[in-house]
NUVEX-264385 format. One record per residue: x, y, z of N, C-alpha, C in turn. Coordinates in steps of 0.1 Angstrom, whole numbers, always signed. Atoms other than C-alpha are relative to their C-alpha. Layout:
<atoms>
X, Y, Z, X, Y, Z, X, Y, Z
...
</atoms>
This chain:
<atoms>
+8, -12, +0, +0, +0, +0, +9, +12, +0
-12, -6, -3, +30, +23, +9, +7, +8, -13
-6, -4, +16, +44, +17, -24, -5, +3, -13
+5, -12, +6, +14, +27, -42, -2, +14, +3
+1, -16, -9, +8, +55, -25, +13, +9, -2
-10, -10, +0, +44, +68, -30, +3, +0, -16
+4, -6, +17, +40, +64, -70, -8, +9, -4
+11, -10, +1, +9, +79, -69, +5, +15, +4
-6, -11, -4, +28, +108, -53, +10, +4, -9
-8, +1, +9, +57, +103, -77, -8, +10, -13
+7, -4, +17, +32, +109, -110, -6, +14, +9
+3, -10, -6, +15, +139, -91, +7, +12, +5
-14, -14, +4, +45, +159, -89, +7, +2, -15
-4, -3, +16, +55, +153, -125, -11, +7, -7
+9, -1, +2, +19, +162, -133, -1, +15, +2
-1, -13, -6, +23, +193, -111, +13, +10, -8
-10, -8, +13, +58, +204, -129, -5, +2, -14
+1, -1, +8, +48, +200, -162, -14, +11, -2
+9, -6, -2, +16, +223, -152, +10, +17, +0
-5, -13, -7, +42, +250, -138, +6, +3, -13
-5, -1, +11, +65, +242, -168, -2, +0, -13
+6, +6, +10, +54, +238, -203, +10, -15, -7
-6, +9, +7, +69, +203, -213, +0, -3, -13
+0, -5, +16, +81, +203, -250, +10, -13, -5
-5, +16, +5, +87, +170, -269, +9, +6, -13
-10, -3, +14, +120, +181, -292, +1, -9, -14
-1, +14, +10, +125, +163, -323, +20, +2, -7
-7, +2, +0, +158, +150, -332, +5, +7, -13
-4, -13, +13, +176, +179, -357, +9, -10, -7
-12, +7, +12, +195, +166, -387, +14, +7, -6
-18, -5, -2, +235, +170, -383, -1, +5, -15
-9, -5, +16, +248, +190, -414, +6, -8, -8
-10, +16, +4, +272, +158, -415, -8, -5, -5
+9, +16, +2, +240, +136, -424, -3, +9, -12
+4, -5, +15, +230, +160, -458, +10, -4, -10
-6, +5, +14, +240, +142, -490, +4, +9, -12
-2, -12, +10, +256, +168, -511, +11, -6, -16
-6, +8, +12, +277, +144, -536, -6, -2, -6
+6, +4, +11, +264, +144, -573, +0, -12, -2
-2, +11, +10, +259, +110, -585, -15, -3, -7
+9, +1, +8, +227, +112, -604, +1, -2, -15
+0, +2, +16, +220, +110, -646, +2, +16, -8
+0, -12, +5, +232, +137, -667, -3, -1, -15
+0, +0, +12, +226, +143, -699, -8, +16, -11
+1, -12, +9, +218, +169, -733, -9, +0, -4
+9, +4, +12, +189, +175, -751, -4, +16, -4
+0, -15, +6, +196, +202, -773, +12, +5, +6
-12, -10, -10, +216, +231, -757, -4, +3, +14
-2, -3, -13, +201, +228, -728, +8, -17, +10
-4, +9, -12, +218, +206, -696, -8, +0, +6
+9, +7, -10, +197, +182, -676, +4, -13, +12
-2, +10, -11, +203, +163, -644, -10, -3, +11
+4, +6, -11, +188, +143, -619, -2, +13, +15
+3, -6, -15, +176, +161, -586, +8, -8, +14
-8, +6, -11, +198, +160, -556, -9, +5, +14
+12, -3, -7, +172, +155, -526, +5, +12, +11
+0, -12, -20, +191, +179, -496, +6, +12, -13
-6, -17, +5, +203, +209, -524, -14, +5, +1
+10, -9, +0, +187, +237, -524, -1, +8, -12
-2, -7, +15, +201, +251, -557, +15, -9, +0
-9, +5, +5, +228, +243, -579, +10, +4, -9
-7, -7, +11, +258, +255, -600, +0, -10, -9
+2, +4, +13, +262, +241, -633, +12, +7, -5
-11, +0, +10, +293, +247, -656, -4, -6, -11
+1, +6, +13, +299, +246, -689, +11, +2, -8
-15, -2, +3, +334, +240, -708, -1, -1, -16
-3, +6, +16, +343, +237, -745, +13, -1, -7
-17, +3, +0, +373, +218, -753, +8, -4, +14
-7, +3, -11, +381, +217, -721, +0, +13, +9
+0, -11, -7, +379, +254, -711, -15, +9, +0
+10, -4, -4, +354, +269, -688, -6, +14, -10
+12, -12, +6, +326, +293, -702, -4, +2, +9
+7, -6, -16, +309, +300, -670, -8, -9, +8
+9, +8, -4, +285, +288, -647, -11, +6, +8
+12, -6, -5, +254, +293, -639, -7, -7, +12
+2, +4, -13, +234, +290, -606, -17, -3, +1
+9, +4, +1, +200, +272, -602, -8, -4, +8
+11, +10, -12, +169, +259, -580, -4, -8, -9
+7, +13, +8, +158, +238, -614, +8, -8, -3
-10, +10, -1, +173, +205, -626, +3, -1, -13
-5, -4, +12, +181, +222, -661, +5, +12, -2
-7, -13, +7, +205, +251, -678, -4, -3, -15
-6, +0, +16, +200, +261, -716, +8, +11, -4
-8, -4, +1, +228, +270, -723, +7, +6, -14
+6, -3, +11, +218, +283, -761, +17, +9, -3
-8, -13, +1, +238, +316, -760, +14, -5, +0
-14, -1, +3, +275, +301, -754, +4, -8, -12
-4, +6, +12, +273, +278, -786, +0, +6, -11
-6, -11, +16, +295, +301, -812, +4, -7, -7
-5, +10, +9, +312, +273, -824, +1, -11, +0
-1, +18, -4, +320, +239, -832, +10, -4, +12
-8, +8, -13, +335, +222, -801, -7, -15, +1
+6, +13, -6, +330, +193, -781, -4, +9, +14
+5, -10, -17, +310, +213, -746, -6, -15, +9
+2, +13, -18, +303, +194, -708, -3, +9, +2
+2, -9, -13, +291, +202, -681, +2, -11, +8
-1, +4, -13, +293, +194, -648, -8, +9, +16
+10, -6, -10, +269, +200, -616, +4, -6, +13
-3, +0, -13, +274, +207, -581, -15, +6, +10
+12, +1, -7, +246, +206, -552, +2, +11, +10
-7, -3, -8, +247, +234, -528, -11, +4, +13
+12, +0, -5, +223, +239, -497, +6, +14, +13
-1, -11, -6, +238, +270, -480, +17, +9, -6
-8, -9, +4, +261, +300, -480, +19, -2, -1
-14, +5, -5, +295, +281, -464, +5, -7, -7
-8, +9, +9, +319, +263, -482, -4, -13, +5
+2, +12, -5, +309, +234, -460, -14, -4, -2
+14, +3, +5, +272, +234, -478, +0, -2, -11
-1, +3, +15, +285, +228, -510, +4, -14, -2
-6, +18, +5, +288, +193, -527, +12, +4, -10
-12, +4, +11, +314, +179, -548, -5, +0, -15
+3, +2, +9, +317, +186, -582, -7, -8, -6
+2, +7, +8, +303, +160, -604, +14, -3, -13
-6, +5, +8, +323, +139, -624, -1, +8, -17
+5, -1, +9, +326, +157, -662, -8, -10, -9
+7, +11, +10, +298, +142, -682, -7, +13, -11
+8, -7, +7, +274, +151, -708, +6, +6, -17
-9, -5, +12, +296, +155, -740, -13, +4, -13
+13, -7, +10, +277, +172, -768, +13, +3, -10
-8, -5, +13, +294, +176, -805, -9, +11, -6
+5, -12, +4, +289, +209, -811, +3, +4, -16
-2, -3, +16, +285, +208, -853, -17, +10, +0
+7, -9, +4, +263, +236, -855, -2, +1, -13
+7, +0, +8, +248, +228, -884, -12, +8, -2
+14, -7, -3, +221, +251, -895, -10, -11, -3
+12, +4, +0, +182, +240, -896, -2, -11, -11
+7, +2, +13, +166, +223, -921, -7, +11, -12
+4, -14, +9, +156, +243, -954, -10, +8, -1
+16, -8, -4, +124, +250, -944, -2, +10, +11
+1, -10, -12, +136, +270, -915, +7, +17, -2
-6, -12, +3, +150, +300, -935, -10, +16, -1
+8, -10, +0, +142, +334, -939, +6, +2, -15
-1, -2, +13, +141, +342, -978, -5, +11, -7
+9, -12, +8, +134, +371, -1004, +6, +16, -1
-7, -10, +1, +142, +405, -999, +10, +8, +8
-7, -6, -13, +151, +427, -972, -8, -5, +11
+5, +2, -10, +146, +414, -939, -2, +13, +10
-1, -14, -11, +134, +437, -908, +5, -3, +5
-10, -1, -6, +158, +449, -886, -1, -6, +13
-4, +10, -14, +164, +423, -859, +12, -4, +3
-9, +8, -8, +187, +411, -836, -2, -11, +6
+4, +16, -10, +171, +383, -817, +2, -11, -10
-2, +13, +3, +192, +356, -823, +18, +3, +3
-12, +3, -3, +233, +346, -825, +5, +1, -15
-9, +0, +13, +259, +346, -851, +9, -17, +8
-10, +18, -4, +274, +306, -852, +12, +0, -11
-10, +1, +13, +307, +301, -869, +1, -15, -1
+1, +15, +6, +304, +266, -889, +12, -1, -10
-3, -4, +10, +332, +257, -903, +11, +10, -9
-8, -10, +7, +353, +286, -913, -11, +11, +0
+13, -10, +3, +317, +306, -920, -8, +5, +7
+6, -4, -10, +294, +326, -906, -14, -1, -2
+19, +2, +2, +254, +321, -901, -7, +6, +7
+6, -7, -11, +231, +339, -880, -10, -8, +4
+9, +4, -3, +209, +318, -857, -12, +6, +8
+12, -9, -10, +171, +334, -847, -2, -11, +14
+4, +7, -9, +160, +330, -813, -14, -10, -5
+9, +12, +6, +132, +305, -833, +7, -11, -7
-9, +13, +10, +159, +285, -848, +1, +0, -16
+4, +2, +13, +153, +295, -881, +12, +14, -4
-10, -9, +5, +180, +316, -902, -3, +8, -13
-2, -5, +9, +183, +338, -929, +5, -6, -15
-2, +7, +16, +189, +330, -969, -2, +2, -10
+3, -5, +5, +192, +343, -997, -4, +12, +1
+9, -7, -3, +181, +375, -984, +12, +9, +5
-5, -8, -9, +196, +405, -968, -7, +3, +13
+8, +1, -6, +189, +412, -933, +9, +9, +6
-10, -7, -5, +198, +441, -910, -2, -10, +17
-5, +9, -9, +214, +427, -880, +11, +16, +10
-8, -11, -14, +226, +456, -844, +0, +13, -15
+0, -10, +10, +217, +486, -878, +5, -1, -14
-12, -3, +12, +245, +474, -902, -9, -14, -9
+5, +15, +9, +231, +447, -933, +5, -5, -4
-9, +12, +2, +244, +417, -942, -7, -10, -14
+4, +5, +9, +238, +399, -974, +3, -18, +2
+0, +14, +3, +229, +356, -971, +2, -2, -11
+2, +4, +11, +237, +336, -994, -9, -12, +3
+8, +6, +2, +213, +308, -1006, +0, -13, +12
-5, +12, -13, +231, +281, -979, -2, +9, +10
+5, -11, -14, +222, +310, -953, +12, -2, +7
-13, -5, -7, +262, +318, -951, -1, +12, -2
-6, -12, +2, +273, +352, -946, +9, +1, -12
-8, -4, +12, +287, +368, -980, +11, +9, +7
-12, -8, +0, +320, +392, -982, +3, +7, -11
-8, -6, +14, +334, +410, -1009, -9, +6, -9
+8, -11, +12, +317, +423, -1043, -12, -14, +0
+10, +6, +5, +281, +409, -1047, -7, +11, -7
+10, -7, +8, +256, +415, -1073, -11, -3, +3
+15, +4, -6, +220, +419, -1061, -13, +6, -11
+14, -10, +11, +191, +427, -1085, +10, +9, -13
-14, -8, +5, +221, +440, -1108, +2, +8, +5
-9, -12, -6, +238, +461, -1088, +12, -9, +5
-14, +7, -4, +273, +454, -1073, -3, +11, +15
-3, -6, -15, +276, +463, -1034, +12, -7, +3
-14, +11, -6, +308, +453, -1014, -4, +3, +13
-1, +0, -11, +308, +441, -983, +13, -8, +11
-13, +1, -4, +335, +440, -959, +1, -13, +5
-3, +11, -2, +354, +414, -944, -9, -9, +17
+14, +3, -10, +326, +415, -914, -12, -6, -3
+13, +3, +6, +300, +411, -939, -11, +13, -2
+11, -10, -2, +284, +445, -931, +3, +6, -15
-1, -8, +11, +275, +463, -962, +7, +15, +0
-3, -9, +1, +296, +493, -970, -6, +15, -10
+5, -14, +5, +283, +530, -977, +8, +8, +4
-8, -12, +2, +295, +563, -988, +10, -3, +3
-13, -1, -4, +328, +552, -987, +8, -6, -15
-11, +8, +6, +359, +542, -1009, +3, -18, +3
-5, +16, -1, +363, +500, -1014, +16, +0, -1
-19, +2, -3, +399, +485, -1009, +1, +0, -15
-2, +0, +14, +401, +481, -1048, -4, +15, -9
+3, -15, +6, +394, +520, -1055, -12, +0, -5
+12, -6, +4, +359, +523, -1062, -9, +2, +7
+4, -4, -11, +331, +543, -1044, -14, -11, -2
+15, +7, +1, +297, +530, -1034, -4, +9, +8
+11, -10, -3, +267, +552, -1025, -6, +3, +12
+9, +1, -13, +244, +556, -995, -6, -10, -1
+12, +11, +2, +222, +531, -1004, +10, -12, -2
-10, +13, +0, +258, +504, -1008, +2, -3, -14
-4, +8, +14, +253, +505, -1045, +16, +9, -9
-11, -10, +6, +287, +510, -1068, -1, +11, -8
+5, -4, +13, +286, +538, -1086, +10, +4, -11
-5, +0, +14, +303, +539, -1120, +5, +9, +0
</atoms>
């Protein structure tokens, strides 16, 4: 009897503290040490943009991108893709490589990732149906200049390029030819003779390297 009686006493002071106190059931926090910050997920291309796997403890992620072997930059992410459009000027071989990072300290960052992801960058233009053809194009910029090759092509942000055509391009015009390469030198357009320099931009009011003038409008005059 004794010895219930002095449990019963026992629980009725714990009963009583936790009344005075508020008792608060913690939950067990998760060490920094225990967050998985090493890439080993799936990487791969499709297109120009880079795609990987999700690393469950990042919170964002850098991304690299090399060609040949040397860095282009890198960009910083909460999604599990970069397109990376804009640094494909030329043919290379480009990678990347991704790192997980879930705070500001060097000690919240994962380990690189292995380089993967190889991409043969033959910047081939479109298919022929994706040109722009005819006369003078309006004056746009949206899009890139790709060198293919030795040559130059202008790709729109739609994927579709110029051909056969002239197009102005940042004010200055540029004359396609029919493969929707950048021309050079003396072309004849509608009979006329224009020169354009070794940029491609058509030249006005001025003297050509071979002594003859051309007009405001680019055409030679006689």
């Amino acid at each position: 009897m004794k010895k219930l009686l002095r449990a019963g006493m026992v629980l009725f002071a714990a009963a009583m503290l936790c009344a005075a106190v508020p008792c608060t059931a913690y939950a067990e926090k998760k060490s920094d040490y225990d967050y998985d910050m090493d890439y080993f997920g799936d990487m791969w291309w499709d297109g120009f943009t880079a795609n990987f796997d999700k690393l469950d403890d990042a919170k964002k992620y850098d991304v690299n991108i090399a060609r040949n072997d040397h860095h282009l930059a890198t960009e910083t992410t909460t999604r599990h893709s970069v397109n990376f459009k804009k640094y494909f000027t030329r043919d290379g071989d480009y990678t990347f490589r991704v790192r997980g990072i879930r705070g500001q300290n060097v000690g919240d960052w994962g380990e690189w990732s292995e380089i993967q992801g190889y991409y043969d960058g033959q910047l081939d233009k479109p298919s022929d149906d994706s040109h722009h053809s005819g006369g003078k194009g309006s004056g746009t910029s949206n899009g890139q200049w790709v060198l293919n090759n030795g040559r130059w092509w202008f790709l729109f942000s739609d994927g579709s390029y110029p051909a056969g055509t002239w197009w102005q391009i940042d004010g200055k015009w540029y004359l396609f030819g029919t493969d929707g390469y950048m021309l050079t030198g003396w072309q004849k357009w509608n009979g006329q003779y224009y020169y354009l320099g070794a940029d491609g931009a058509m030249q006005t009011n001025t003297w050509t390297p071979d002594g003859y003038y051309v007009g405001g409008d680019g055409v030679w005059r006689p």
